[in-house]
C-alpha positions in Angstrom: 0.0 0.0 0.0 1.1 3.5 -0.5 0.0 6.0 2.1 -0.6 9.6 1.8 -0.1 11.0 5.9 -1.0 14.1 6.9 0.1 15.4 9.9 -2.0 18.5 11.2 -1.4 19.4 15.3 -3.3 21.9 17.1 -0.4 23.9 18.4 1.7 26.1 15.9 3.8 28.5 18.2 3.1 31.5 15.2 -0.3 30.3 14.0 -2.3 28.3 16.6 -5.2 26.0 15.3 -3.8 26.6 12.1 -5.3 23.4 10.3 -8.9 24.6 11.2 -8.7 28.0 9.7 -10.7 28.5 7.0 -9.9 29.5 3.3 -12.1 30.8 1.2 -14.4 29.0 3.3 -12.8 25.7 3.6 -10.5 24.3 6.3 -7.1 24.2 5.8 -6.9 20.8 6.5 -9.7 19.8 4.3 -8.3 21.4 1.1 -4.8 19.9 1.9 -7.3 16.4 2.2 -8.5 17.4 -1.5 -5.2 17.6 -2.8 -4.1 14.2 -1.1 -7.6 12.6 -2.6 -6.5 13.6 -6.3 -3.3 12.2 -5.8 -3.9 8.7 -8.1 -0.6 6.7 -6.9 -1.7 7.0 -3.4 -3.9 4.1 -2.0 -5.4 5.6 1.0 -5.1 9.3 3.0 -5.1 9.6 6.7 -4.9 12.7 8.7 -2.9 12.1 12.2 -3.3 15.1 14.5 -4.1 15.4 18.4 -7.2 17.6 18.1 -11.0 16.0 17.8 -11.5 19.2 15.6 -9.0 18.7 13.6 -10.2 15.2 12.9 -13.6 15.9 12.3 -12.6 18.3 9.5 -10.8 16.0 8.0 -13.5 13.5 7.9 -16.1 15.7 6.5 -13.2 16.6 3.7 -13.0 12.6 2.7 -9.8 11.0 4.4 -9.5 9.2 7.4 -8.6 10.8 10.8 -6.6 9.1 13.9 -6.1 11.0 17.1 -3.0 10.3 18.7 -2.7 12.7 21.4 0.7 11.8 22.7 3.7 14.8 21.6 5.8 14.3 18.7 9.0 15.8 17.4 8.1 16.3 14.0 5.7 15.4 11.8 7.7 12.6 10.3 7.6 11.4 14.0 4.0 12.0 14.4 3.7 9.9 11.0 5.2 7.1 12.8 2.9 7.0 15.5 0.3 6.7 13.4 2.3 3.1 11.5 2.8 2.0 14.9 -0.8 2.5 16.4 -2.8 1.1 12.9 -2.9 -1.8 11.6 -4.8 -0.4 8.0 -1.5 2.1 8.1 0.9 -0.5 9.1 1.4 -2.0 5.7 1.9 1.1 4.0 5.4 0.2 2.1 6.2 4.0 0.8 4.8 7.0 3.4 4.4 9.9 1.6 4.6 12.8 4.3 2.2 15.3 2.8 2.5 18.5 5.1 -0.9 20.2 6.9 -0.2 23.5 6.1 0.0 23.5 2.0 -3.3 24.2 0.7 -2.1 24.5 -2.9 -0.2 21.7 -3.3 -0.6 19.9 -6.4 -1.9 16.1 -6.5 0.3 15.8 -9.2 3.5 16.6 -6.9 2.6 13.7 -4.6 2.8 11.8 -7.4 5.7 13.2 -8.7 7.6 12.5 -5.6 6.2 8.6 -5.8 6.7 8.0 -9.4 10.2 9.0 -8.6 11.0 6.4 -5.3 9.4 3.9 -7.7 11.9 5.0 -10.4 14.9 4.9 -8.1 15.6 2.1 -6.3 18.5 3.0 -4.3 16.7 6.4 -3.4 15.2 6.2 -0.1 13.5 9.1 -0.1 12.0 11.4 -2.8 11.2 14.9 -2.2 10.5 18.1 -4.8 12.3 21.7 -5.5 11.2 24.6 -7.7 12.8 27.6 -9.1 13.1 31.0 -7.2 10.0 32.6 -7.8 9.9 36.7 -8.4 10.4 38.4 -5.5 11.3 35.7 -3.7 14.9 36.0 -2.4 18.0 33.4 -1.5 18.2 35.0 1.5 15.1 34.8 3.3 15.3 32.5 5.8 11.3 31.3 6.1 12.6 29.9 2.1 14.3 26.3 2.2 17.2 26.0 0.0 18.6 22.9 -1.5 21.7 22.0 -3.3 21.3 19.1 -5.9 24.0 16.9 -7.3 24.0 16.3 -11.1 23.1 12.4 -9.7 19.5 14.6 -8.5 20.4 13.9 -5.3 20.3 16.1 -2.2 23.1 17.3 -1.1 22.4 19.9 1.2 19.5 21.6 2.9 19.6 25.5 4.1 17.2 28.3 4.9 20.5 30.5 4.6 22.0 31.0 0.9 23.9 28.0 -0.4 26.9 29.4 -1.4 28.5 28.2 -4.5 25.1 26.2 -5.6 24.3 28.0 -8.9 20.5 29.1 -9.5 18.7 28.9 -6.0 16.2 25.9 -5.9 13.6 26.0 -3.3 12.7 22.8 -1.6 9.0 22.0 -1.3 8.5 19.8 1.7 6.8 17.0 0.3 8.1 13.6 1.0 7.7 9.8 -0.2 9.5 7.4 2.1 10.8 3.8 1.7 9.0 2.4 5.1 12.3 1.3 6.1 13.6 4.5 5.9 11.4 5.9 7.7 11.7 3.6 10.5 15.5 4.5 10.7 14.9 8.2 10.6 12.5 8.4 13.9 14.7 5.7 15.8 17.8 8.7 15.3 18.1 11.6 17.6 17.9 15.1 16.1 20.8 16.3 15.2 22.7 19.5 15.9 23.0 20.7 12.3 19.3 20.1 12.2 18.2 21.6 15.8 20.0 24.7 14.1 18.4 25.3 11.3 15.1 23.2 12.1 15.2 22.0 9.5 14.3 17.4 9.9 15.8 16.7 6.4 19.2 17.7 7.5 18.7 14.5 10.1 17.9 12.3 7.0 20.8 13.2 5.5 23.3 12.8 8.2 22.3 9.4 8.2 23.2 8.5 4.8 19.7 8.7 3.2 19.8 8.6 -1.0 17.1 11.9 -1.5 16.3 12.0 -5.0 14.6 15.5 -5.3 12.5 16.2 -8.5 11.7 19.4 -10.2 8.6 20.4 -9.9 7.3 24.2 -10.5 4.6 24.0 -7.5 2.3 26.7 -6.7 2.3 25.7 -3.3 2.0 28.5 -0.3 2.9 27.4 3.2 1.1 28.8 5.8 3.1 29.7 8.9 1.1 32.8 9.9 -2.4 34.3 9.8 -1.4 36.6 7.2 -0.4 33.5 4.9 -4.4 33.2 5.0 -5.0 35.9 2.7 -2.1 35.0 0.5 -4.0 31.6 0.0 -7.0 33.5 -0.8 -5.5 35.8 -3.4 -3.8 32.7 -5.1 -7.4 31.1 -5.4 -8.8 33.8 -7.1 -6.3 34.2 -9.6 -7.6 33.2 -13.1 -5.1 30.2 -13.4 -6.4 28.6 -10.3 -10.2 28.3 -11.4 
């Protein structure tokens, strides 16, 4: 089976309750839900969180919800609660880690990223990167870079610039994980590279996980604070997104 997860917590220390605010009328959690439902390599969606809420939102959007209401470190860790608490999750063999907070992600990404761990089989995890956008700069630190090998593999994560890298790529932070690797990513302490920059990928890496990263011009927006909200909602009304 190949799972889509979505991890949506309550608690955001810059945007509290986050996953339940709405856009354009819809929960974020639900619309990240519809993207998850488009995706057609993924055989089931659940939503892990440790909010009743946040559950039920998710339920009236069309995926499954599980409350585990125990702390996690990450949502990759929160994801492995979920494999470890149920038994319809536990046979998932690639995870995709399909974060709460992007209400414009593509279904085609998610499949992106798992056409490409299918493709490679010594990657063990695949993840996606776009171009700079305009306006956007190398330097902002809220904008994950990555440096890519001419192999396509990660080579380094950053929210500073990556000196030396050519044109800025921006990583999207979608990712499709082998089960095993995921296994051997939450049974590692964080690092201090990745405590630094809080960044979880940097973790991955220091353990000598193959990340094949694919390009893939998302129109994605994260959404960290409440005025990401009305970001969302000017990207929705925009003629290319009808």
């Amino acid at each position: 089976m190949i799972l889509g997860a979505i991890p949506a917590r309550w608690g955001s220390t810059r945007f509290p309750g986050k996953a339940l605010s709405e856009i354009a009328g819809v929960p974020l959690v639900g619309r990240v839900v519809r993207a998850a439902l488009g995706a057609r390599t993924l055989d089931a969606v659940v939503v892990v969180t440790d909010h009743a809420g946040i559950a039920l939102a998710a339920e009236t959007a069309g995926a499954r919800a599980v409350v585990i209401e125990r702390e996690a470190a990450s949502g990759t860790d929160r994801i492995a609660q979920l494999l470890a608490a149920d038994r319809a999750c536990d046979a998932a063999r690639i995870v995709v880690n399909i974060q709460g907070d992007e209400p414009l992600l593509e279904p085609a990404a998610i499949d992106a990223a798992v056409e490409a761990l299918e493709r490679d089989p010594e990657a063990d995890i695949a993840t996606l990167a776009r171009p700079l956008r305009h306006g956007e700069s190398a330097d902002d630190p809220h904008i994950v870079k990555v440096e890519v090998g001419s192999d396509g593999r990660a080579r380094k994560f950053s929210r500073s610039r990556i000196a030396g890298s050519g044109e800025p790529l921006v990583h999207i932070g979608l990712y499709a994980y082998r089960r095993d690797a995921i296994e051997r990513f939450v049974a590692a302490a964080p690092t201090a590279r990745e405590n630094a920059e809080h960044l979880e990928q940097l973790r991955a890496l220091e353990l000598g996980l193959v990340i094949a990263v694919v390009p893939f011009d998302s129109r994605s927006i994260g959404v960290d604070t409440p005025e990401d909200v009305a970001r969302v909602e000017a990207a929705l009304a925009e003629p290319s997104a009808r």
